[in-house]
N, C-alpha and C positions, 0 to 999 in steps of 0.2 A: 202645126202648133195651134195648140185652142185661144179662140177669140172673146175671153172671157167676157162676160155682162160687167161685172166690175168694172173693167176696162172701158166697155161702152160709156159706163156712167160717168168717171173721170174723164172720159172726151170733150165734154159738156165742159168742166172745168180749164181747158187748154190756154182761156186765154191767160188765166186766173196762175199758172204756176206759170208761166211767161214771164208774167208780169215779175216774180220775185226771183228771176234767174235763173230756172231751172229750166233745161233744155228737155222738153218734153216730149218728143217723139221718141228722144233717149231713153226716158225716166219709161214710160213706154213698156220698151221692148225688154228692159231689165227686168220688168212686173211680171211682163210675159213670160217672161222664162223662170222666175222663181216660182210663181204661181203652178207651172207645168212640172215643173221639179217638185211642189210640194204633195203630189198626186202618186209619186213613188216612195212617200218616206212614209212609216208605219208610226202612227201615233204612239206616244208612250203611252198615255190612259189604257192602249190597248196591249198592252204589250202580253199582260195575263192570258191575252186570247188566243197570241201566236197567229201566224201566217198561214192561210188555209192552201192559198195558192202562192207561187210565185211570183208572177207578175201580176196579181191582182193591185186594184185600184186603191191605195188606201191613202189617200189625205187626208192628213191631221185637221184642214178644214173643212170638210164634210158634216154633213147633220150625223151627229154620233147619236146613237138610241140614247143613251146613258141620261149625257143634257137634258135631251128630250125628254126623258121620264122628269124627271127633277122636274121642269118646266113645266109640265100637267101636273104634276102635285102642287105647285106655287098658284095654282089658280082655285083651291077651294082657301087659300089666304088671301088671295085678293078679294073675292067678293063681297069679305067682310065691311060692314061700313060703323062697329062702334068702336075699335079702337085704333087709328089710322096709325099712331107712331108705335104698336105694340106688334101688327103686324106687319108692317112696311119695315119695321127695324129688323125683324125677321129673314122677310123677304130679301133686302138688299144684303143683310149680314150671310143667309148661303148664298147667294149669286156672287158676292164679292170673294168669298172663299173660293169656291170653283174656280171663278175665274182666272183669281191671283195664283194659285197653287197650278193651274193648268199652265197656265204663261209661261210659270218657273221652268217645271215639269216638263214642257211639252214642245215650249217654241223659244224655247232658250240657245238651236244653233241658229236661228234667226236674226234675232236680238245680237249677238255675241258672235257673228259669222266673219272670218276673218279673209274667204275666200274673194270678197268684192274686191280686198287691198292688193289682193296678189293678182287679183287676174284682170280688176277694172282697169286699177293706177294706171298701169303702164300703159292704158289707150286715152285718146282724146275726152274724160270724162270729167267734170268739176265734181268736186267736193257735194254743192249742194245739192246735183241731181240724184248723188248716188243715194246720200242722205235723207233723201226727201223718200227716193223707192222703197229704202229700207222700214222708213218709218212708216209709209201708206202700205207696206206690205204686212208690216206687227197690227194696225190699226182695223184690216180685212180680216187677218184674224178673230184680232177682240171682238170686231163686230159680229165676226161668224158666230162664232159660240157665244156671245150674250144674248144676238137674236134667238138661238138654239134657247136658251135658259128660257130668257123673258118673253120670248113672242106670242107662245099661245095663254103666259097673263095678261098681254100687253094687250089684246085681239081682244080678249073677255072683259076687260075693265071696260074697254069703249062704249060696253052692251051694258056692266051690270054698275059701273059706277058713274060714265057721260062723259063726255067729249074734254073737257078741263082736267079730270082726272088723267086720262090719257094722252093730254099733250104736258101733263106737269110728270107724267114717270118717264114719258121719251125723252124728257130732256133732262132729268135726272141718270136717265141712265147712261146719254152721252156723257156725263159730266162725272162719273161712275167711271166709265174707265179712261178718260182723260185720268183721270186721279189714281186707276192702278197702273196704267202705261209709266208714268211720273214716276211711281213709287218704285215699281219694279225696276228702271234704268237705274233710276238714285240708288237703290239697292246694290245693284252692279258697281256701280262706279265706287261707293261705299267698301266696298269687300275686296273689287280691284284696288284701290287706294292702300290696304295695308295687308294683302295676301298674294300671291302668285297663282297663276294660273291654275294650274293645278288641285288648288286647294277653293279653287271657286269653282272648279268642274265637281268636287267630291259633292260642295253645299249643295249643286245643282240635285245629286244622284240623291241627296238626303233627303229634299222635299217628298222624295217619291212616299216612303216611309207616312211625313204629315197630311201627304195626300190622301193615303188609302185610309186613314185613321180618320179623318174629316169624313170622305164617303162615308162610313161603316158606323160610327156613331150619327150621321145625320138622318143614313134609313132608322135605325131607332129612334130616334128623336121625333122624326118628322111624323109619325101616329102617334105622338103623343103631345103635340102642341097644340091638335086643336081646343084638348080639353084647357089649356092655357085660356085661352081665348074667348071662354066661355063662364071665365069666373067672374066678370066684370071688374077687375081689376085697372086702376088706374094708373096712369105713366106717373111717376116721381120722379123729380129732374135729381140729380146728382151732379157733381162737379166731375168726376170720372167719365161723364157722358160728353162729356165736351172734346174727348181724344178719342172717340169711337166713331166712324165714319158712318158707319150703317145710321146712326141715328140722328146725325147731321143729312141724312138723306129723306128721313123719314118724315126730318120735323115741315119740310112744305107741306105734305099733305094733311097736318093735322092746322096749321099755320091759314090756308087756303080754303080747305075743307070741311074741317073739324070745329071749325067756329073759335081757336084758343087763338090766344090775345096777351099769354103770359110773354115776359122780356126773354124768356130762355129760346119761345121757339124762332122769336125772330134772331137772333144771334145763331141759333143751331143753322137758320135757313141760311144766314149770312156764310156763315161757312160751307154751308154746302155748295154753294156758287163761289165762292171767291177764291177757296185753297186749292180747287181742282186748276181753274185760270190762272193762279198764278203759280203751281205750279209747272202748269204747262209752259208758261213764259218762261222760267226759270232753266226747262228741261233743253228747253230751242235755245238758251245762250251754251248751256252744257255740252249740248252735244259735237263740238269741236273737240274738245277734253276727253269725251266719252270713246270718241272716233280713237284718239290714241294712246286712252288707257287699255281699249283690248288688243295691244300688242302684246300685254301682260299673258295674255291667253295663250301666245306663241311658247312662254318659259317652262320650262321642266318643270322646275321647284323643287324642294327639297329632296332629297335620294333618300328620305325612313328608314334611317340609321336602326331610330330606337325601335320600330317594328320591328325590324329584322333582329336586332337583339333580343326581346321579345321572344319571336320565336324561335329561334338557335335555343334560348333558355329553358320554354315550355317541349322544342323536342328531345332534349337532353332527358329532362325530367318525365312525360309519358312517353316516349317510343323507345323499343324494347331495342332496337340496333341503328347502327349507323344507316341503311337502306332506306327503313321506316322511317329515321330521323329527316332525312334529304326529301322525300316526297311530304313530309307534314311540312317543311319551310317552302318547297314549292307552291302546295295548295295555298297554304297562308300567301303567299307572296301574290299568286295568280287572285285570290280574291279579295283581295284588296289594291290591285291596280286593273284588274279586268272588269272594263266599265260597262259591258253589256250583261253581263253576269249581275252584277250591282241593279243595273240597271231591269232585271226580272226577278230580282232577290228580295231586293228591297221593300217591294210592297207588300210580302209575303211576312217579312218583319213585323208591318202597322200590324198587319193583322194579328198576328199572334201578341200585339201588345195587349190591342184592347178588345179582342175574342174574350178574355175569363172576366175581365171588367163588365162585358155589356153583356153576359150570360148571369154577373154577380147583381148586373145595377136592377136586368127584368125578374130577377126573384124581388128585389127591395122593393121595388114598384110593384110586382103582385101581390105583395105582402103587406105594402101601405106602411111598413114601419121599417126602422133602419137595421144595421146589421147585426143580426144576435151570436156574441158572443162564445157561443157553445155551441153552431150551427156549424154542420160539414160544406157549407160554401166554398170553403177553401178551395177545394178540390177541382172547382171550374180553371185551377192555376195545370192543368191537363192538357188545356188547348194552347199553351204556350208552343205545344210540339210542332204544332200545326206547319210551322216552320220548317222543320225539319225533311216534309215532302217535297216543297219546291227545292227547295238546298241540294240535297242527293240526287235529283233529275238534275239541276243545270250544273251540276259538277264535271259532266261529261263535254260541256259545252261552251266551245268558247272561239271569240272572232279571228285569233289566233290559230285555228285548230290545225292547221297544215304543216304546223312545228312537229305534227304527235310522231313526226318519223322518226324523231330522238327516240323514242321508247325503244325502237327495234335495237337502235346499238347499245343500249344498256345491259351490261353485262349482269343482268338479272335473272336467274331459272326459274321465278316465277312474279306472280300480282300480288300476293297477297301482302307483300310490304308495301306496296301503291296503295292498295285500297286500303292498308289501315292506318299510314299515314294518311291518307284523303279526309277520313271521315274521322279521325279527331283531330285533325285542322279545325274541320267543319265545325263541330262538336264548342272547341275550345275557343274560339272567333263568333260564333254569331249564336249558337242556342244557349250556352254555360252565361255569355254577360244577361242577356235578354233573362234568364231564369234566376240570374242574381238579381235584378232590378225589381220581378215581380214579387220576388220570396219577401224582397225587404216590405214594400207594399201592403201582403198578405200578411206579415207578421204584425204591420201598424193598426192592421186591421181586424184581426185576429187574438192576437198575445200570441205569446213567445211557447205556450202551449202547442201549435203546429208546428215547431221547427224536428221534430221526428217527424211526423207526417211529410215533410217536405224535405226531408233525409230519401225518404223510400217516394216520393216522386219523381225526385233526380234520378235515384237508380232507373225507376222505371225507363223514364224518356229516356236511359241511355241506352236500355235493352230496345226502346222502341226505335231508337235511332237505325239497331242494327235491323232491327226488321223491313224499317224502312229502305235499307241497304239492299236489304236481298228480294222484298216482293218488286221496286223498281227493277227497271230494265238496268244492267251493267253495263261499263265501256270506263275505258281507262279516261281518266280526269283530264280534260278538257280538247279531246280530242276531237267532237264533232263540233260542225258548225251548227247553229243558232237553229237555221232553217229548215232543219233535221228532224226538229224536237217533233211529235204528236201526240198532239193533243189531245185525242180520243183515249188513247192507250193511258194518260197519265190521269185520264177524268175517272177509269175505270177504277187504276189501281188505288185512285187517292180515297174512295167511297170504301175501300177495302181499310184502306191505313185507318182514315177515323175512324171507325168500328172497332178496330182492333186496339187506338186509345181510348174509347168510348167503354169496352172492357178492362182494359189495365185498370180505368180511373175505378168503374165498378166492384172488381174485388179488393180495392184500395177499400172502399165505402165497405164492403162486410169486414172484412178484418176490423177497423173502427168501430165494429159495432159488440166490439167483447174486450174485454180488459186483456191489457197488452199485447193487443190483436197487431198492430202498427210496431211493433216491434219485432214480432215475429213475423211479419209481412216485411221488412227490411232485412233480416236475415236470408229470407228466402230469396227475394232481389239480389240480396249482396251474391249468393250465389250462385244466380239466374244468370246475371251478368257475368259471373268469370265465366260458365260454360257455352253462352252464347257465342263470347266473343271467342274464346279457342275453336270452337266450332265451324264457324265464321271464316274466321282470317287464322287458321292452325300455322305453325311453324312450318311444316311441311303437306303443301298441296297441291294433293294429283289433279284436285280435279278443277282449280280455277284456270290451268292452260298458263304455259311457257309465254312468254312477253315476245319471241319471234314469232309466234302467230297470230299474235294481233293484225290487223288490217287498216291502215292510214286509212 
């Protein structure tokens, strides 16, 4: 077992966690082994990249390239020296995002691990040793990926802004994640306090979603703040600023450095030091309470009556037979309780939220003027589908997948009521709400003028769905495991998929461009799709293969 440098440096500390009760050789060797364990678990951030190898080396606390990039862009903000609280508000507001959203996302069985209870308790272990490991084990974390974030700003500031400045952000940025460690437990115990386990695992899989949405708006954003920076605009305090942490972090250095002298920024500074320590205080009388709120995590929770009604309802009304009916409440049912599925779904979600938005916002910004009215913009509401690739690949896939022997005793002669139960599960659970949210959106943005154009979108992504049905690779719904998937093979066909909504959207755009072109472009959809999908998934078909010869 490895003799981590962490470890080393905590040595040095031994007399120090003595002193407060904590039996240290214990606390130790506990560190040891979670640390060695976290060396086999695959980060979620990573999860879009899939596992190349099998037993390869992936610890969630490793230098991730990702951070690292962020962290080389944060350093043409730092060197600025005329507006400390415009770019330092910047600065700590994406390093605090990452962070916090990573925490949730990423090392939330850490935080919420229930296995210390089961397998320490019952040996010679107090309370405060385990608690102390737990928390220097979250703590090695934060500090992994902050140094990742801040290090190579943290390096360049010592050179381009001197020695004060870089002992005033190292100690802002301990004080930085004191204040999300705090926030994030309080968080937990918050959501434990009035929900069950279950429904704090779901909130966990949703960050992923605000996660990928934060990345993907922040690469856009981040080439276009320098010009921010450059208008010589000045900080105006507000009363709203005083609940924003990023700017209570910012205000030392303007406070220190910046020569200000206004009462705002000594209060902002006040708070930047005082609410991170006392929440910290706060967190260390807690954590007894915390320790056995997550028993909650043990609870089933609710059985989703009303899902299941729901879908019983929704397959009544599309699926053509009782067969089709049984596999669309299946898939619905598997995706919405199968968490690793969720778990590589989900970020594929952000994206197709804010894909037509940040395709809509780089016109408005090359244009320099807002959104006109009678402009085919609309139409970037295309890459909603975007979705729809990862959906149909991890449909086949699932941690469960040893079950799929069931299929062979199913007295079925053929797949094709699987597959089309499957894919308007899919359909009707995660592309149809996602394309009702953005249409409403589009329409605010637009007038009500596009709601034919977005009559004949829907059709399309539904023909696009089934294309995407058939250029992926097939396998019955959720029958391989995870570690299966390849990545190569999905990079290839998905460069296929969006070209081929890259066209859809395009003769969307000629039809629009002759009088009741979009009308007659929705007739022809309407009809694209009945014979696609008979086509597809026919009543009777020789050629999708008998369900006994599938292969577990």
């Amino acid at each position: 077992m490895n003799d981590f440098l962490v470890l080393k440096l905590l040595d040095r500390l031994r007399s120090g966690f003595r002193r407060i009760g904590v039996d240290y050789d214990l606390m130790r060797s506990i560190l040891q082994v979670k640390l060695t364990m976290d060396g086999r678990r695959t980060p979620t951030v990573l999860a879009g990249a899939q596992k190349r190898e099998q037993n390869k080396d992936s610890s969630p606390i490793r230098v991730h390239w990702l951070y690292l990039l962020l962290g080389l862009v944060l350093i043409a903000l730092i060197v600025q020296k005329d507006h400390y609280m415009m770019q330092m508000s910047l600065i700590f507001g994406v390093v605090m995002f990452m962070i916090t959203t990573t925490l949730i996302s990423d090392f939330s069985s850490v935080m919420l691990d229930l296995r210390d209870k089961n397998i320490l308790f019952s040996k010679p272990v107090n309370r405060i040793t385990l608690n102390m490991a737990k928390s220097i084990h979250v703590m090695i974390y934060l500090v992994t990926i902050t140094l990742t974030l801040t290090g190579p700003s943290l390096v360049v500031s010592l050179f381009s802004q001197g020695i004060l400045f870089f002992v005033i952000y190292g100690i802002i940025i301990i004080l930085m994640d004191c204040l999300i460690l705090v926030i994030t437990a309080l968080l937990y115990l918050l959501i434990m306090k009035f929900f069950d386990g279950e429904k704090l695992k779901d909130i966990i899989n949703y960050v992923q979603i605000l996660l990928t949405i934060g990345i993907t708006v922040g690469y856009q954003l981040i080439s276009r703040l320098f010009n921010i920076t450059e208008l010589g605009l000045s900080f105006k305090p507000a009363w709203w600023q005083y609940f924003i942490a990023p700017v209570w972090f910012a205000a030392p250095f303007e406070l220190l450095l910046g020569g200000g002298r206004a009462t705002y920024l000594i209060v902002l500074t006040v708070l930047a030091v005082v609410i991170p320590l006392l929440l910290m205080a706060v967190y260390l009388k807690l954590i007894p309470l915390f320790e056995r709120s997550l028993q909650k995590l043990a609870e089933q929770g609710s059985s989703g009556r009303d899902s299941a009604r729901l879908a019983g309802w929704l397959s009544n009304v599309f699926c053509r037979n009782r067969e089709e009916g049984m596999f669309f409440r299946f898939t619905w049912s598997m995706m919405k309780n199968e968490r690793d599925f969720k778990l590589k779904v989900y970020p594929s979600i952000g994206f197709s939220i804010v894909f037509p938005f940040i395709f809509l916002f780089n016109m408005v910004w090359g244009e320099g003027s807002g959104i006109a009215k009678d402009s085919k913009a609309y139409l970037f509401i295309y890459f909603s589908a975007l979705l729809m690739q990862t959906v149909v690949l991890m449909l086949r896939y699932s941690a469960s997948y040893k079950g799929a022997w069931i299929y062979k005793l199913i007295p079925l002669p053929e797949t094709v009521p699987i597959y089309r139960g499957m894919l308007k599960a899919a359909l009707l659970r995660l592309l149809l709400p996602l394309f009702a949210v953005e249409a409403v959106l589009f329409i605010w943005l637009f007038g009500m003028r596009i709601i034919p154009d977005l009559a004949a979108v829907l059709c399309a992504l539904l023909i696009y769905s089934v294309i995407c049905f058939r250029v992926l690779p097939q396998a019955l719904p959720f029958s391989e495991r995870f570690e299966a998937v390849k990545q190569k093979e999905f990079t290839t066909s998905s460069f296929i998929l969006i070209a081929i909504l890259m066209v859809l959207a395009g003769i969307h755009y000629i039809f629009t461009t002759f009088s009741a072109g979009v009308y007659i472009y929705l007739v022809i959809l309407v009809i694209a799709n009945i014979l696609i999908w008979r086509i597809t998934f026919p009543q009777s078909d020789s050629h999708t293969g008998h369900i006994s010869h599938f292969q577990g």
